[in-house]
C-alpha positions as CSV (number, residue, x, y, z in Angstrom):
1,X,106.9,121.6,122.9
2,X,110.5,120.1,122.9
3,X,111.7,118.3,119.1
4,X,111.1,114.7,120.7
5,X,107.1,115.2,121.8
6,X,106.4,117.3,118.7
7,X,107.5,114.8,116.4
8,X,105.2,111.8,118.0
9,X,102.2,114.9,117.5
10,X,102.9,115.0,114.1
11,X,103.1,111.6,113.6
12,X,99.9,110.6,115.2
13,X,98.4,113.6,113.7
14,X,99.5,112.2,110.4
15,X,98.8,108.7,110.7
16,X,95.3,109.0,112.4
17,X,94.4,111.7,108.8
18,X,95.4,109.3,106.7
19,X,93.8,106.0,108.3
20,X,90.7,108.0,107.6
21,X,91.2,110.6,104.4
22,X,93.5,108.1,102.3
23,X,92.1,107.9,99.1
24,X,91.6,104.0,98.0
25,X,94.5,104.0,95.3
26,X,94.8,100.5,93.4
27,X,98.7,100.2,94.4
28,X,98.0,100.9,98.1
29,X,95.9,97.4,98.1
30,X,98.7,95.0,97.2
31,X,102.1,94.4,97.8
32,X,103.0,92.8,94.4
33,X,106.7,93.6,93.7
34,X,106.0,93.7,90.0
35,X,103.0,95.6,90.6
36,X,104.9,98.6,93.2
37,X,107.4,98.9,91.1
38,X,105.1,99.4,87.4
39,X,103.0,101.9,89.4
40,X,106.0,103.4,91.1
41,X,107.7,103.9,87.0
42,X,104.1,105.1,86.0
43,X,104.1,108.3,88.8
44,X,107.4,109.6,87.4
45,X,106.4,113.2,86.2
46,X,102.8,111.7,85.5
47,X,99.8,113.1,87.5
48,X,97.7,110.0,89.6
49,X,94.9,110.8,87.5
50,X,95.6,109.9,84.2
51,X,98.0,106.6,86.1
52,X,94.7,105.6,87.1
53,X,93.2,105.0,84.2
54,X,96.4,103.5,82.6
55,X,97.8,101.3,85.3
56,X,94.8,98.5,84.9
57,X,95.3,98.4,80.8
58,X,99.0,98.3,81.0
59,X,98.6,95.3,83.8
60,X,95.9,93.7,81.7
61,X,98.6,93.3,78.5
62,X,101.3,92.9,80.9
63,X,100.4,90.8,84.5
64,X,104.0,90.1,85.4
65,X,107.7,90.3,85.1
66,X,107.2,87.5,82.0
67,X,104.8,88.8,80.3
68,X,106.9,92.5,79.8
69,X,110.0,90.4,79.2
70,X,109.0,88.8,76.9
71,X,106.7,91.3,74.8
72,X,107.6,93.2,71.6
73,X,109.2,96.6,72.8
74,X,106.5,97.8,70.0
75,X,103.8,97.2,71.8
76,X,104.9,98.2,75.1
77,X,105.8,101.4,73.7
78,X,101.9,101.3,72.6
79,X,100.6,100.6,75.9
80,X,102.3,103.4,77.3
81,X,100.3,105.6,75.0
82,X,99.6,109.0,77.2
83,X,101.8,108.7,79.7
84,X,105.0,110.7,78.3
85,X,108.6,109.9,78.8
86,X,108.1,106.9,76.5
87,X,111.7,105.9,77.9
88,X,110.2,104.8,81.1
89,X,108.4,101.9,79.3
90,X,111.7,100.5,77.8
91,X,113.5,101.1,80.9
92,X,110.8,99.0,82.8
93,X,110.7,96.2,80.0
94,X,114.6,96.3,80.5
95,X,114.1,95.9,83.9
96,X,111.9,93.1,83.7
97,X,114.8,91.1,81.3
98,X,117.3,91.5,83.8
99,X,114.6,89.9,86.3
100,X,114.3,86.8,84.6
101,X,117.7,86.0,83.2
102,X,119.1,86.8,86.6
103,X,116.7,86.8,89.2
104,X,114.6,83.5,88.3
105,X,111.5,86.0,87.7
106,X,112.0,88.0,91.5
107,X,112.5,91.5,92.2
108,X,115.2,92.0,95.1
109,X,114.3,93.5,97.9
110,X,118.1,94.9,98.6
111,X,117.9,98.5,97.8
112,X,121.8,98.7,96.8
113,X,120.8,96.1,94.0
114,X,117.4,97.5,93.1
115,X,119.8,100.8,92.1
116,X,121.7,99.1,90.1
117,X,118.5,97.8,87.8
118,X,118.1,100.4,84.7
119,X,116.4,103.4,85.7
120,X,115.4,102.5,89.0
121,X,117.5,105.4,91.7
122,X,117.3,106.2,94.4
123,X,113.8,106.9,95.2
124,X,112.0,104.6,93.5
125,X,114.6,101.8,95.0
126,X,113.3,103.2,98.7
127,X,109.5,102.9,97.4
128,X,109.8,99.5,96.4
129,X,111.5,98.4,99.7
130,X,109.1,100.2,101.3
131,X,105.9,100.0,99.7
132,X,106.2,95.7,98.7
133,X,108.5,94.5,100.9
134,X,107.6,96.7,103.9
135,X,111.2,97.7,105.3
136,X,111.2,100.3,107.6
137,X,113.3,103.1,105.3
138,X,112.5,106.6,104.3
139,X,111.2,107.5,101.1
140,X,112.1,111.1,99.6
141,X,110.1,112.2,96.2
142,X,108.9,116.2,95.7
143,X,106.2,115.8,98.0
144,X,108.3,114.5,101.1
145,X,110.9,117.2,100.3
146,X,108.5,119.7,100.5
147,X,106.4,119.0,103.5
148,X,109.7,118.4,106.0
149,X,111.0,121.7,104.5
150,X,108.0,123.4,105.6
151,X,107.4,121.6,109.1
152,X,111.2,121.6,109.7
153,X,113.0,124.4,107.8
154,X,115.8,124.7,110.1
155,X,116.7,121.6,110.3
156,X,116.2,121.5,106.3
157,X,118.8,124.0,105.7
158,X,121.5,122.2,107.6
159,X,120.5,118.2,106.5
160,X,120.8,116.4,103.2
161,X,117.1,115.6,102.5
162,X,117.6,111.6,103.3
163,X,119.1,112.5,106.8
164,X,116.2,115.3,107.3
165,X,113.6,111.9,105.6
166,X,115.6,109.5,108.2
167,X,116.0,111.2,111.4
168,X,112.0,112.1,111.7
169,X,110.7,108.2,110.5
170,X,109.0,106.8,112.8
171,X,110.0,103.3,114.4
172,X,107.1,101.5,113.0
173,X,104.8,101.8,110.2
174,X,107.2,103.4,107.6
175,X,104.7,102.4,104.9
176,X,101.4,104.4,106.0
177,X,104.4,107.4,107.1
178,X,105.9,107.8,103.9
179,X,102.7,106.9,102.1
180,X,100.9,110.0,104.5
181,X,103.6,112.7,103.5
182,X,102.7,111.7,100.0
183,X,99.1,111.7,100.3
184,X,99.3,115.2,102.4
185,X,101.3,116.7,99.3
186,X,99.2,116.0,96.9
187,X,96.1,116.6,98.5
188,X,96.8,119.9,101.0
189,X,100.5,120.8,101.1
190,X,100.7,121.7,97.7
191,X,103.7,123.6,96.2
192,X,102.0,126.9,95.0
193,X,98.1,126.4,96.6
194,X,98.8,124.6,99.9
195,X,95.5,124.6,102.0
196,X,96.7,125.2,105.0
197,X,93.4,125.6,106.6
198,X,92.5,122.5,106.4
199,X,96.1,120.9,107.1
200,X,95.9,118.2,109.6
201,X,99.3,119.5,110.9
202,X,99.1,123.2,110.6
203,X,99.1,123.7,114.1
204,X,102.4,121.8,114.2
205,X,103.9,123.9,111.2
206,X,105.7,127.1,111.1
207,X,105.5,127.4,107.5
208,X,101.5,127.3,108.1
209,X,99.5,130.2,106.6
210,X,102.9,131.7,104.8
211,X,103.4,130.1,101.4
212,X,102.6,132.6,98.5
213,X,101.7,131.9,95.1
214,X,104.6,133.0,92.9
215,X,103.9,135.9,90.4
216,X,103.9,135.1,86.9
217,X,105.7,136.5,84.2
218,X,104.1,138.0,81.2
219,X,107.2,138.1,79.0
220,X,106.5,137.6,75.1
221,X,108.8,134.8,74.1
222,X,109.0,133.2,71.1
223,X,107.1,130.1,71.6
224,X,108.0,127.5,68.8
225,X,111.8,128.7,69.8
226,X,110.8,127.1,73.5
227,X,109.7,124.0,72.4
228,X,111.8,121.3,74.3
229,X,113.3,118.4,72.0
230,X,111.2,116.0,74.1
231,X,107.9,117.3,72.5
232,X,109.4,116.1,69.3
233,X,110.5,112.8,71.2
234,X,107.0,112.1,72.3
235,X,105.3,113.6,68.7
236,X,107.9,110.7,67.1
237,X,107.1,108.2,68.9
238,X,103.2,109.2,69.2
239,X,103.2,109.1,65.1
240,X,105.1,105.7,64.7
241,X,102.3,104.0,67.2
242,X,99.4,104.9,64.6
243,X,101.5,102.9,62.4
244,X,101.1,99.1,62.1
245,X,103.9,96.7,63.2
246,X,105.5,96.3,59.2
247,X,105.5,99.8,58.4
248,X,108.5,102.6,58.8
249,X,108.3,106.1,57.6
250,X,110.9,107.7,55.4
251,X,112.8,110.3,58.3
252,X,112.2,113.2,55.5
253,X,108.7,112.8,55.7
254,X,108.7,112.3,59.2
255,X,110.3,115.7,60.1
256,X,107.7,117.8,58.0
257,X,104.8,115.7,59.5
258,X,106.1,116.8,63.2
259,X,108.2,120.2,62.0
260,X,105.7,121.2,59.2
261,X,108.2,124.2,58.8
262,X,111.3,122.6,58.8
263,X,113.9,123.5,56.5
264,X,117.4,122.3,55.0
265,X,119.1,123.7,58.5
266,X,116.8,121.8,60.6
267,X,118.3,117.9,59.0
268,X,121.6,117.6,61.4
269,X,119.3,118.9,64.6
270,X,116.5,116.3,63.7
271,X,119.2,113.7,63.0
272,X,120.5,113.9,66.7
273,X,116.8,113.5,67.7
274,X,116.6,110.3,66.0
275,X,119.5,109.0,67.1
276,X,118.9,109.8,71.1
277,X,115.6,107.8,70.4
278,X,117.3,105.1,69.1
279,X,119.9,105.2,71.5
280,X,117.2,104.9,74.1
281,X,115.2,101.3,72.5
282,X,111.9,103.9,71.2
283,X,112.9,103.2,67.6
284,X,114.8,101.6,64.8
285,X,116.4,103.2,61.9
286,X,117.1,101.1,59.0
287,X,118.9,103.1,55.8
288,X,117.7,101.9,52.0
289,X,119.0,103.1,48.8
290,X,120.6,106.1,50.5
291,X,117.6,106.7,52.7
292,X,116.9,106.8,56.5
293,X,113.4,104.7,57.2
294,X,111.9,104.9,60.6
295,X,109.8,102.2,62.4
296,X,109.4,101.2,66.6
297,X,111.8,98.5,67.9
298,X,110.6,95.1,67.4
């Protein structure tokens, strides 16, 4: 079968699986800029499930670009409760600022100026474009990298992923395309588990049936070593959201309730946390009488 009539196989193949397996996700049934783009932020290292049950709350508090805009960063730091990378919140509310002071309230559809909005790159400029305003551009996130990799790996070796993403797109219906690779990754073509047996493209595949699980390593490591500062991040941030909207925490007693064994070393390290959180708008530091007291943005 010659490059040209595989790649209409696979696209059929593809398409006709997921007219009928596509599962009934709440940001495949609009095509609300506000509301692509808060889902879109949401997926970021965050599995669908637990987006699921977050993205109707955090559109309940928060219906449009106005609404975030003009919230407390406080409570949109609350809403994103359980979803990690608390930075993602203030980036969006950021997002939603620039929207309204210079946009009169509309996302652009230009992908060059979606990239230059805080933390939107490349891919999740390409997903909006795509996904609300239906242009006819690839979209490249793990899963897409993974399955062209597998169904073309020679071509993968010797293309920047975008080109490899580009040069296979169909003409028409780039949404349900790059919306299909997506679904297939997450569903079949896994990274470690792909089911290959049930693959709607395995007999289009050469990677088919020859993905192993990696070993793992049993290595003894010192575990409370290996604990990344953005634990700590998220453990900060967690504690200040019990609090109530007048009340800080002296940063002393904020170390030993996250570090219960910190010591005198451990002041200048935890310092540097504090100030990469407030560098990034998660929370305030206000000194009194000598002393640091810690509180989320207002």
């Amino acid at each position: 079968m010659n490059i040209g009539n595989r790649k209409s196989s696979i696209t059929k193949s593809l398409l006709h699986w997921y007219k009928q397996k596509a599962r009934p996700l709440p940001w495949r049934k609009t095509r609300n800029p506000y509301r692509i783009l808060v889902s879109e932020v949401m997926l970021q290292q965050t599995q669908v499930s637990r987006v699921l049950q977050k993205y109707p709350e955090f559109l309940r508090l928060f219906p449009n670009f106005s609404s975030l805009a003009h919230a407390r960063t406080a409570d949109v730091i609350r809403a994103w409760s359980g979803m990690g990378y608390n930075n993602r919140a203030v980036r969006l509310q950021q997002v939603a600022k620039e929207i309204m002071n210079d946009n009169n309230g509309r996302l652009p559809s230009d992908i060059h100026i979606l990239q230059k909005l805080p933390g939107i790159g490349r891919y999740t400029a390409h997903a909006v474009a795509c996904f609300s305003f239906e242009q006819q551009t690839a979209v490249v996130d793990t899963n897409v990298r993974r399955i062209l990799a597998r169904l073309f790996p020679n071509r993968a070796r010797s293309m920047d992923e975008w080109e490899l993403a580009e040069s296979v797109l169909p003409k028409r219906k780039a949404y349900e395309w790059n919306q299909a690779l997506m679904e297939l990754g997450s569903t079949f073509c896994t990274a470690a588990h792909p089911r290959c047996v049930d693959c709607p493209l395995k007999q289009y595949c050469p990677s088919a049936f020859q993905i192993r699980k990696p070993k793992k390593s049993y290595k003894r490591k010192n575990h409370r070593a290996m604990i990344p500062n953005r634990i700590y991040r998220g453990r900060i941030v967690a504690l200040l959201r019990t609090m109530s909207r007048r009340q800080s925490i002296e940063s002393n007693r904020l170390l030993h309730m996250i570090r219960p064994e910190a010591r005198g070393q451990n002041q200048k390290w935890f310092s540097l946390v504090l100030t990469g959180l407030q560098r990034d708008g998660l929370i305030q530091i206000h000194s009194q009488k000598a002393k640091n007291f810690i509180s989320l943005p207002k």
